[in-house]
N, C-alpha and C positions, 0 to 999 in steps of 0.2 A: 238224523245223521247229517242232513245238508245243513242245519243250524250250526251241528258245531263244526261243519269244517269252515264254513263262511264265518263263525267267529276267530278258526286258528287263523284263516288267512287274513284277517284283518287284524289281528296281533303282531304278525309276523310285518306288515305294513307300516304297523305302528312304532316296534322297533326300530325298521326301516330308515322309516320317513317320521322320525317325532315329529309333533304340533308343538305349535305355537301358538301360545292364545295370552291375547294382550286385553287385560278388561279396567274399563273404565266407569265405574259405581256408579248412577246416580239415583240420589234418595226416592224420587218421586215414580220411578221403574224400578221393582227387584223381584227380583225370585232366589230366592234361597242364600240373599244377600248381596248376592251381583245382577248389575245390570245386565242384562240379555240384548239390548240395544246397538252396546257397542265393541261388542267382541269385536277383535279381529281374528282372520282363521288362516295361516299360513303351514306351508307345508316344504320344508327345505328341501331340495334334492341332497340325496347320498351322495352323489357325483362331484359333488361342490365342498369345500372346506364350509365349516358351521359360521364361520365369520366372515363368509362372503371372498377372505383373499383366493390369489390365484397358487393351486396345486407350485411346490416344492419341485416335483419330480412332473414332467410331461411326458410320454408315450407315442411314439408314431409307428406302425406294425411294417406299413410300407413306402417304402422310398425306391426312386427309379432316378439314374443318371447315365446319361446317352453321351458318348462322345469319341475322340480317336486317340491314338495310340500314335507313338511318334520314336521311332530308336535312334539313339545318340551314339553315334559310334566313337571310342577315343581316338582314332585315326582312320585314314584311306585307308578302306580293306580294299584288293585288290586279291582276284584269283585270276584263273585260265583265262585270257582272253581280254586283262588288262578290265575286267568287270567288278561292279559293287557287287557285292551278294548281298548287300543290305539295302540297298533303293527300293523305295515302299510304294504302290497304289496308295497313296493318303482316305483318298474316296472308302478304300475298302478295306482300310486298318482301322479296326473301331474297338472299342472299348465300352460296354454296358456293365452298369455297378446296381445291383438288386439286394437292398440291405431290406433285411426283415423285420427287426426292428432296430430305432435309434431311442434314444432318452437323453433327454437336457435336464439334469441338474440346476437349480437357481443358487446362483451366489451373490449376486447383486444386484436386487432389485429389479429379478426378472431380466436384466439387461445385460448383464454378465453371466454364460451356463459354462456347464459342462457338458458336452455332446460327447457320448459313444454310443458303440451300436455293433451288429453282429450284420454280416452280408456274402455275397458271391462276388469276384471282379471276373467277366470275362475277357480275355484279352486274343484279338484276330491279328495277326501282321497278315499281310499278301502282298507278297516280293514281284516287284515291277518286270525283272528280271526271268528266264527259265531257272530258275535254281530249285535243287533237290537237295535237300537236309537227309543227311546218313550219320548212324552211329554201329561205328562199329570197333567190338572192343575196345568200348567206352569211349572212341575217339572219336570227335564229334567234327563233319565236316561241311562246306557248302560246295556242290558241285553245279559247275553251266554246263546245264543241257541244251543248246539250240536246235538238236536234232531228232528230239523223242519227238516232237510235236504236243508239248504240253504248253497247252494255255495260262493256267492259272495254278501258284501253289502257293498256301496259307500255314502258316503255323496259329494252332488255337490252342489255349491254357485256360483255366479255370481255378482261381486261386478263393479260398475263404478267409475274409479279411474283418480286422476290429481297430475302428478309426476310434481317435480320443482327439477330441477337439476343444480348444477355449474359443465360446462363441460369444457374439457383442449384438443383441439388436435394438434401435433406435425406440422404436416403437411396440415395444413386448405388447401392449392391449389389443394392436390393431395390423396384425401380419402384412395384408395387402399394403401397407404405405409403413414399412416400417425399412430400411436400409440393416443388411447385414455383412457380418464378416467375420469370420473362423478362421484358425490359423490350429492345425497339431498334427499327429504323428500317425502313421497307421502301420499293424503287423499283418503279414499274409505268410499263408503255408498251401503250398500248390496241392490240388486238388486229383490233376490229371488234364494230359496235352497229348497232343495228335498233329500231323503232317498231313496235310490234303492234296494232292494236286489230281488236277482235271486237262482232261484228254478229250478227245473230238466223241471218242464212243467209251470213252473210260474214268471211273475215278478210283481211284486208290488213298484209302483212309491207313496213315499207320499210329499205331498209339505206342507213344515211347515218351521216356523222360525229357531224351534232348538235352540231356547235362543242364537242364533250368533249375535257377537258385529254388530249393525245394522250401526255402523259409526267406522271406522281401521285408524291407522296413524302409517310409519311406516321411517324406512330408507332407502333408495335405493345405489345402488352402481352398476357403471357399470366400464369394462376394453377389452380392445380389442385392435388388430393392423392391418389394413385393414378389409378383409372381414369378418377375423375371432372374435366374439365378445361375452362378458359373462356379464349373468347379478345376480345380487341377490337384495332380498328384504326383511328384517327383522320387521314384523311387534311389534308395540310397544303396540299394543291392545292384549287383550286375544284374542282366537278363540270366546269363549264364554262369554255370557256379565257376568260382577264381582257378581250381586245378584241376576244370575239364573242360575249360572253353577254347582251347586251341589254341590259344593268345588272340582270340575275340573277345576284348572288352566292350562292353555294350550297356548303356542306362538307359530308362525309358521315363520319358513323359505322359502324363494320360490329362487329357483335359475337355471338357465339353457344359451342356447345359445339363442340370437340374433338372428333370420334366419337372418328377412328384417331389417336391421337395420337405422338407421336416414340417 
């Protein structure tokens, strides 16, 4: 029994992994006609195209991008108190992009792809300001609070997004010394979002829509030369949907480094 299973797995190998055997005859050594001499014995991996080029289609399962968040307001928003309710902690408006997989298409010689991919965008604001985000029957407002004694409040979103990129790299054989650059489009449909703020002995988490554009389409652009790599992302939607944002029109930038990059 253990013969023949040690023959099917060496079948199943052989399928696999065909040989290669290169023979070269000479008269004065043979067995059974061929030289025994000068075989050669190769064993291609499956992993690889049979001709040695490089794969059509590449694979990368994960990719990480770390960076911040920036809102663009069409005008001075002012409320109660001659206040922004949009002035940001920069420090602590960030934006992390965890795409699960991405894949490059070759269209030219390896140097010209097509990059898409499937991912999360999470997106944090925290308002510099006391402001308290309220919706109520459907109307969507910013209130200054200076007197709750609230420290800290955050709008968080979670959007799943499908970037389509034309990508360009210098050096397709050798990543680490190769200059790149992408340029295309990415869709997003929100996920689910929350309102934070924190208090001396308090936090209160609220989960509500927040009138946010429940579907974003935006531009993407990326640039990098080996390890080191930048992205940004211009959304073409408002933050807030166009007939519940209060007349808050609002765009958002997101830009930072690549950790894990393709």
């Amino acid at each position: 029994m253990k013969i023949k299973w040690m023959c099917l797995l060496a079948g199943g190998l052989m399928m696999l992994c065909p040989l290669e055997i290169d023979a070269n005859p000479i008269s004065n050594r043979i067995l059974n006609g061929f030289d025994t001499s000068n075989f050669e014995l190769s064993v291609p991996s499956p992993l690889q195209p049979r001709d040695g080029t490089r794969r059509n289609v590449n694979t990368r399962y994960i990719t990480f991008e770390l960076g911040f968040d920036f809102w663009l307001p069409a005008e001075d928003y002012r409320i109660a108190g001659n206040v922004d309710p949009f002035e940001q902690r920069i420090a602590n408006s960030t934006n992390v992009n965890l795409y699960f997989m991405r894949q490059r298409f070759n269209l030219v010689n390896h140097k010209l792809n097509l990059e898409y991919g499937i991912g999360l965008n999470f997106h944090k604001i925290m308002f510099d300001n006391p402001i308290v985000m309220d919706r109520t029957d459907g109307v969507l407002s910013f209130n200054y609070e200076p007197d709750i004694g609230l420290r800290k409040s955050r709008l968080n979103s979670t959007y799943l997004t499908i970037p389509l990129l034309l990508n360009f790299e210098s050096n397709p054989g050798n990543s680490r010394r190769s200059f790149r650059v992408a340029a295309g489009v990415y869709g997003n449909t929100r996920l689910g979002s929350n309102f934070k703020q924190k208090f001396r002995r308090e936090r209160i988490k609220d989960r509500d829509s927040f009138n946010l554009s429940p579907f974003r389409w935006g531009l993407a652009g990326q640039i990098g030369y080996g390890p080191v790599n930048f992205y940004v992302n211009y959304s073409m939607t408002d933050v807030f949907e166009s007939s519940k944002n209060s007349g808050y029109e609002i765009s958002m930038v997101s830009a930072g480094f690549i950790l894990i990059p393709f």
